[in-house]
C-alpha positions as CSV (number, residue, x, y, z in Angstrom):
1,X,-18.4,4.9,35.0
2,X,-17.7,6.2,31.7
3,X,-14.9,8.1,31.0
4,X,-15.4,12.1,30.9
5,X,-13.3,12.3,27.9
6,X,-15.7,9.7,26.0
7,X,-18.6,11.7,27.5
8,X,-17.6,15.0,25.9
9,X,-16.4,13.6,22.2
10,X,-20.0,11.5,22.4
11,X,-21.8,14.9,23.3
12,X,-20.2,16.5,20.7
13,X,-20.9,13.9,17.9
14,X,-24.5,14.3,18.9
15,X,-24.5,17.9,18.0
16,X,-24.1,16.9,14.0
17,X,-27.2,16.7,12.5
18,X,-29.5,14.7,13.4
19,X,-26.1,12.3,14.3
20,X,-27.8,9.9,17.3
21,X,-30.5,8.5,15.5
22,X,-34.1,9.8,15.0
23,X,-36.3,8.9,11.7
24,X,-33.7,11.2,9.7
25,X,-30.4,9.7,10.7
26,X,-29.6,8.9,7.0
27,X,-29.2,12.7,7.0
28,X,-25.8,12.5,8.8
29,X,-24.5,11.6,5.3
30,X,-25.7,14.3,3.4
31,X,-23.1,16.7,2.3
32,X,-20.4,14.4,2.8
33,X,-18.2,12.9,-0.4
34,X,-19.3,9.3,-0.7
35,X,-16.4,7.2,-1.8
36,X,-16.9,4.5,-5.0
37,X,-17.5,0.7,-3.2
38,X,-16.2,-0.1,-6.7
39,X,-12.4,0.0,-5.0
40,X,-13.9,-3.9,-3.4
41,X,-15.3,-5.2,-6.6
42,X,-14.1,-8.6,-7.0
43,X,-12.8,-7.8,-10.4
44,X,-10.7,-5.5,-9.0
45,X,-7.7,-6.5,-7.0
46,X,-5.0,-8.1,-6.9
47,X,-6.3,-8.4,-2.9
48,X,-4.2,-8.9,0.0
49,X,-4.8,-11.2,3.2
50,X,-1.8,-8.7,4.7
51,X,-4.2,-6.8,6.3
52,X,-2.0,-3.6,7.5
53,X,-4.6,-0.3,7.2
54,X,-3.3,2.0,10.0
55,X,-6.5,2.5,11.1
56,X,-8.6,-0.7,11.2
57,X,-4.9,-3.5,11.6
58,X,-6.0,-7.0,11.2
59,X,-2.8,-9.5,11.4
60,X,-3.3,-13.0,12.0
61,X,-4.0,-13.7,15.8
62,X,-4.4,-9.6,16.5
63,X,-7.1,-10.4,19.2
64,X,-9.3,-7.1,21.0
65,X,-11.9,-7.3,23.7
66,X,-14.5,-4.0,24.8
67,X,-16.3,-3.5,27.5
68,X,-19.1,-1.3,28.8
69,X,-22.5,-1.0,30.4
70,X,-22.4,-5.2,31.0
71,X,-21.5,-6.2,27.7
72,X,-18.3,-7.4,25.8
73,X,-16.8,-8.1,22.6
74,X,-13.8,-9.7,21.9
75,X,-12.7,-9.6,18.0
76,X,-10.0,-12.1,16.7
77,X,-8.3,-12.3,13.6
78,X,-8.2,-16.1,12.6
79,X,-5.9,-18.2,10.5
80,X,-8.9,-18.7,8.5
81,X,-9.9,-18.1,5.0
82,X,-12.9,-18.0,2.9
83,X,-13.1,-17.3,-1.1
84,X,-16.7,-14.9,-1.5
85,X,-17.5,-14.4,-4.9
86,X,-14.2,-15.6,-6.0
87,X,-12.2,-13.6,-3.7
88,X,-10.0,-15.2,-0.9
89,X,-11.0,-13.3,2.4
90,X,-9.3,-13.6,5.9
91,X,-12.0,-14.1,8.9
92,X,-12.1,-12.1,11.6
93,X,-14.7,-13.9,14.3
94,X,-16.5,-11.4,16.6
95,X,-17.9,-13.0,19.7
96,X,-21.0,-10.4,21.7
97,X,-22.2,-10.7,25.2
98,X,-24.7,-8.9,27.4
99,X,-25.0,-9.3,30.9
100,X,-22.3,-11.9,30.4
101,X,-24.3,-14.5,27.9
102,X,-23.3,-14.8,24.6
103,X,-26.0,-13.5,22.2
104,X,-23.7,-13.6,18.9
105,X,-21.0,-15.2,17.3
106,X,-20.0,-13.5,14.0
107,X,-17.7,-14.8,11.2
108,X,-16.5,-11.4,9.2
109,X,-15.2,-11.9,5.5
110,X,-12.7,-9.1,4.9
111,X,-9.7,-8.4,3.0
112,X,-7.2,-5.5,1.7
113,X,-7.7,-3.7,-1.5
114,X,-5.0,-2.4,-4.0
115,X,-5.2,1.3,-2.3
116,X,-5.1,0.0,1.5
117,X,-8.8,0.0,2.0
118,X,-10.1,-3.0,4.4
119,X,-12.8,-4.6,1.9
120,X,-15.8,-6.6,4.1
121,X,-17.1,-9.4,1.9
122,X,-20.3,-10.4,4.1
123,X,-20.5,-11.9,7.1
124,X,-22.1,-15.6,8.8
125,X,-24.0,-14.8,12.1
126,X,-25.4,-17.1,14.6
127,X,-27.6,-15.3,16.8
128,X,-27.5,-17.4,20.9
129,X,-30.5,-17.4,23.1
130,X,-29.5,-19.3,26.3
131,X,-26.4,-20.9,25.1
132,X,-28.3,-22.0,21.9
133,X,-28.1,-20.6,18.4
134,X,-31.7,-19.4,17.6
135,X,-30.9,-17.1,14.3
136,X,-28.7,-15.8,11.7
137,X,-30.0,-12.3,11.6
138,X,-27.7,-10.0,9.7
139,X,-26.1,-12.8,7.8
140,X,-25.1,-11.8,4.3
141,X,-22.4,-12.7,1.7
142,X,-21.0,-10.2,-1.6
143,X,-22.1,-11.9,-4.8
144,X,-25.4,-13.6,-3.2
145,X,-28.2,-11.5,-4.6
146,X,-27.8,-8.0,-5.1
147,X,-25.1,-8.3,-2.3
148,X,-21.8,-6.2,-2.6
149,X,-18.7,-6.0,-1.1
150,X,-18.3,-2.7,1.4
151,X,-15.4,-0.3,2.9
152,X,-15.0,-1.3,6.5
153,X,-12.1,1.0,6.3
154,X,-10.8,3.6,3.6
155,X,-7.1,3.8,3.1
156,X,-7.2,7.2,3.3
157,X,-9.7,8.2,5.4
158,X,-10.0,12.3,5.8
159,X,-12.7,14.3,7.7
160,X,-16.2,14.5,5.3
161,X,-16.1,11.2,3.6
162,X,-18.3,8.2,4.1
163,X,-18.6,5.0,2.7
164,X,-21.4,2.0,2.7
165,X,-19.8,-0.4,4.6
166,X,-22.4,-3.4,4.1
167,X,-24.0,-3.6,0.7
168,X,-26.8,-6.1,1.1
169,X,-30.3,-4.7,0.6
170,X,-32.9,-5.1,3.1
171,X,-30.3,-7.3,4.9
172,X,-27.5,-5.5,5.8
173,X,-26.7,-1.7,4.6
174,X,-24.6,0.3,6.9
175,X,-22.2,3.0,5.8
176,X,-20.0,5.4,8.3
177,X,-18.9,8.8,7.9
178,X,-15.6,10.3,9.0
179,X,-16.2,13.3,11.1
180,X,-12.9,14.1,13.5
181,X,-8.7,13.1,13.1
182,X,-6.8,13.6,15.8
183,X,-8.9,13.8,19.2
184,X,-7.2,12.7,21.8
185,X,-9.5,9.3,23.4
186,X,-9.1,7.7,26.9
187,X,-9.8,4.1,27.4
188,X,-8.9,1.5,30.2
189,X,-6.6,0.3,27.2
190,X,-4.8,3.7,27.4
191,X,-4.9,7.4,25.7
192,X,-4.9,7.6,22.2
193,X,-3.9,11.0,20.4
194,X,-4.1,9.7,16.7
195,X,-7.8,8.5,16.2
196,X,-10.3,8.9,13.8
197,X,-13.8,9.3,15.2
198,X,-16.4,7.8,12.8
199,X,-20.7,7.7,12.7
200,X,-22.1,4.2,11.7
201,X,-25.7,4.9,10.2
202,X,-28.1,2.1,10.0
203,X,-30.0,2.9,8.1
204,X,-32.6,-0.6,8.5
205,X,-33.1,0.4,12.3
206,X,-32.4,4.4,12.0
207,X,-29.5,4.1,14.4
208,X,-25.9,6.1,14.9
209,X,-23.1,5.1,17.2
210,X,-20.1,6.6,17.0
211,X,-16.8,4.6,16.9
212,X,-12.9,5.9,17.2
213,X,-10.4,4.0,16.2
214,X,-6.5,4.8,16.7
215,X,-3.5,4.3,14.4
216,X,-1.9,1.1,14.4
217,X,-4.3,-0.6,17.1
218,X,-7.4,-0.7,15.7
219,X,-10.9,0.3,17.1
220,X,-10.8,1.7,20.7
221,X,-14.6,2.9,21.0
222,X,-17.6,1.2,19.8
223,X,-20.4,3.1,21.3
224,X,-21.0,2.1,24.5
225,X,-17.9,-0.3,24.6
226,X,-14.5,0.9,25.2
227,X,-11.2,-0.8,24.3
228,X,-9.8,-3.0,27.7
229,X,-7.2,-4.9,25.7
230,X,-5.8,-5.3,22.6
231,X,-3.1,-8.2,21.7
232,X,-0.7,-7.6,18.1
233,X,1.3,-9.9,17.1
């Protein structure tokens, strides 16, 4: 059952224009101040693998699974690195289920910029259809074609910004708007009174989920999914 609290801050995100989807989703952005991607450039940096943003934390071994409606995701922060167009990234593996079979296994480039933004550098996907990978749909990496780096994360996020957080063309182009500080959110993981509640726009499948994250864990909502664990070193 879905918590009543969820229930109400997903009813009210819905009220926002257009905000859950519909041919005209993109319009959720409109009016809101669009922050420069140019804070992720590689030439900018110097970059940090210290991933500390007090909204989106990723320190080596954090570790978070969701849950709802039959599916699962459980997000890890590996010792791993990767250098994308020059930069060195840390990897953060996302692994998806539904109905308790793994349909995706995602390796996430990201990495902190000068001003505390979380920088996402691309991503390698391998899509699983009965326990086999069939697909990298969604794969994409910054400085392959016209790909850039995105903001998974501003470092200081305030109520009517948004950002593209994947800057791939035709491949991979979602951006997220800030739209509430502060709500208080119930999950089986706890209550959270300092969250920020965000809209993802896709704008490739002309979808909107809304996701809250809380300071100093990390994201506690992903649409349908709700926070069940969380482990911080």
């Amino acid at each position: 059952m879905r918590n009543p609290i969820l229930v109400l801050v997903a009813s009210t995100l819905c009220l926002l224009p257009l905000a859950c989807g519909g041919p005209s989703a993109m319009k959720v952005l409109e009016g809101t101040r669009e922050l420069s991607v140019e804070v992720c450039d590689p030439s900018g940096g110097p970059f940090s693998l210290d991933i500390t943003n007090p909204f989106l934390p990723y320190p080596e071994g954090g570790r978070w699974v969701l849950e709802g409606g039959g599916d699962r995701v459980q997000i890890t922060v590996l010792s791993d690195t990767e250098v994308v167009a020059g930069v060195t990234t840390r990897v953060v593996e996302e692994r998806e289920w539904e109905g308790g079979e793994l349909v995706e296994v995602s390796r996430n480039f990201v990495v902190q910029a000068p001003d505390g933004s979380v920088c996402y550098y691309g991503e390698e996907v391998d899509d699983y259809d009965d326990g086999k990978i069939s697909g990298h749909g969604g794969a994409w990496r910054a400085g392959e074609g016209n790909a850039k780096p995105g903001i998974l994360m501003a470092g200081r996020p305030e109520v009517g910004i948004s950002h593209k957080l994947e800057v791939s063309p035709g491949s991979a182009e979602d951006a997220a708007a800030v739209v509430a500080i502060g709500d208080s959110v119930t999950v089986p993981a706890g209550t959270f009174t300092d969250t920020l509640s965000v809209l993802d726009v896709n704008p490739l499948h002309n979808e909107v989920d809304p996701k809250h994250y809380a300071r100093g864990i990390g994201m506690i909502v992903d649409e349908k999914l709700e926070l069940i664990e969380y482990t911080l070193p």
